[in-house]
C-alpha positions, 0 to 999 in steps of 0.5 A: 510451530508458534502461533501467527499474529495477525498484522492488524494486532502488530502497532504500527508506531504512526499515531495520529499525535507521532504523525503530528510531532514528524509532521512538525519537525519536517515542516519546521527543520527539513529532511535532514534534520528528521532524518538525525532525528528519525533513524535512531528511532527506526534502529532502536525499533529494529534492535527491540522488536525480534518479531519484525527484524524476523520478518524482514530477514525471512522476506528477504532470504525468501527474495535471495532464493527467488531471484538471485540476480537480485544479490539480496541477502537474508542478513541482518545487514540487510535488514537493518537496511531494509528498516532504513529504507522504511524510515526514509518512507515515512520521511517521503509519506511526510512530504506527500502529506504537507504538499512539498512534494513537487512535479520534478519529485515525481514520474509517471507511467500510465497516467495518461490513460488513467486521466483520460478515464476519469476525464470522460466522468469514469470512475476507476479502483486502484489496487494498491499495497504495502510496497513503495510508497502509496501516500505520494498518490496524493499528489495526482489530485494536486497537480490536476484539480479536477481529481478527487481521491478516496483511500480505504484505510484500516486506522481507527484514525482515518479522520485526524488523519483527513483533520491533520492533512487538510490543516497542513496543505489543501487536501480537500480531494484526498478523502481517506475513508476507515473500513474494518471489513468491505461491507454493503454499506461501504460498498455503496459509499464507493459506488457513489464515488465511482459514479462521480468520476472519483479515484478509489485506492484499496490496498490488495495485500493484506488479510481482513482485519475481523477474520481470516475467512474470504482469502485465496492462497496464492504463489508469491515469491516461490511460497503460498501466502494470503491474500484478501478476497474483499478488495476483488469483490469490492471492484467487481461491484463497482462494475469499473475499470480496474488498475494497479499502481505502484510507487517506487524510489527511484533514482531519488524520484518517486515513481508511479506505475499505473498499470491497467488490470482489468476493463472490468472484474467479473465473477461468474456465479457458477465459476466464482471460485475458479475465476477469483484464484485467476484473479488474485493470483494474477494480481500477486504475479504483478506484486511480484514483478515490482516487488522485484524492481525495489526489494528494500520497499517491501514495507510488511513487517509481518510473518506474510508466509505463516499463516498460509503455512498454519492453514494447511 
């Protein structure tokens, strides 16, 4: 079996002077005029990169034998449309970042609870992942002044992006804040921010970039796959309410779930172990259920089964 690469080693095409250029262009010409100029970048990525044109159609083989009332296929048809709903991600990330985005873009379910917490001063962790579009999250602060978003990143280049964003529209409450591993210090940062009554978005599904250690194995789409232990550690910490969202393209509107996980995670020291498989596994079950709803904007292009199978 050939070695697995670890996602972080894979180069993720969105430099902060490529995120500047498709910022321009999208400023300047409109969505239509990136999309002529986005999608033959996207096919000419599909047809060069083997690996993540594999990934893609073991994802969805993988999806077809799960769940077949899905009528997914692992066809290279079917990836080539899978990496075309990427591309039109990008395109949606590059509305969410400029502010062009409007309240008729985007639907909600759950934000009202959500903002009836932070209203009274509490602050919240929001699990989040690679499926859908996690960027539109932006516009929560947008559409209520009063919200201030923190978003945990693993690019180098966390602040051009805080630089590039707050220069093409008024992102002053979306702090995007780089984190390699969940350390003390990071720790106590977003405990700052929790106590301030601010929003704190962690991505939940996908393995420490420094190593493979602190991970559970869990059941995903009928396969054992990893996921990181940091991001439930770090809201245990954080002593808070605890939800998922979820962003999905919906019926040419960005649909937001937020959906309530926990009043507050607890991690017993004498059942730690037990009750961190609980944990995560419960999480991959609610991946799952929405990975489900949109199969297509499952946006990790990496072997996310293999390194689970190394490891037996």
């Amino acid at each position: 079996m050939k070695n697995s690469v670890h996602w972080a080693q894979l180069q993720e095409h969105s430099f902060v002077w490529g995120m500047r250029f498709l910022l321009g262009v999208y400023l300047v010409c409109g969505r239509t005029v990136l999309q002529v100029f986005l999608y033959p970048v996207v096919i000419y990525y599909w047809l060069t990169n083997p690996a993540a044109r594999q990934a893609s159609q073991d994802y969805l083989n993988r999806v077809a034998a799960f769940a077949p009332s899905q009528q997914v296929r692992g066809s290279l048809l079917w990836s080539y449309r899978h990496f075309i709903s990427f591309a039109n991600a990008i395109i949606d990330k590059l509305a969410a970042w400029s502010g062009t985005l409007s309240r008729a873009d985007v639907q909600y379910y759950g934000r009202d609870e959500l903002v009836a917490i932070l209203r009274r001063g509490q602050g919240v962790v929001l699990l989040g992942s690679h499926l859908g579009n996690l960027e539109v999250c932006r516009v929560i602060a947008d559409f209520d002044k009063t919200i201030h978003i923190n978003v945990l990143v693993h690019t180098k280049h966390a602040e051009k992006f805080n630089q590039l964003l707050n220069k093409t529209s008024d992102n002053s409450r979306l702090n995007l804040i780089q984190v390699t591993d969940i350390s003390a210090a990071t720790a106590m940062l977003l405990s700052e921010k929790i106590d301030a009554g601010e929003l704190v978005i962690i991505a939940a599904d996908r393995t420490p970039v420094s190593s493979q250690q602190r991970v559970s194995s869990v059941d995903f789409l009928g396969a054992s796959a990893l996921l990181p232990q940091g991001p439930f550690i770090l809201a245990a910490l954080l002593k808070c309410p605890v939800y998922t969202v979820f962003c999905l393209k919906q019926h040419n509107k960005h649909v937001i779930y937020f959906d309530h996980f926990s009043d507050m995670l607890n991690l017993p020291r004498k059942t730690r172990e037990q009750a961190m498989q609980y944990i995560i596994q419960h999480y991959a079950e609610r991946l799952q259920t929405y990975c489900l709803k949109e199969p297509l904007q499952w946006f990790n292009f990496f072997d996310f089964w293999r390194v689970a199978d190394d490891d037996k």
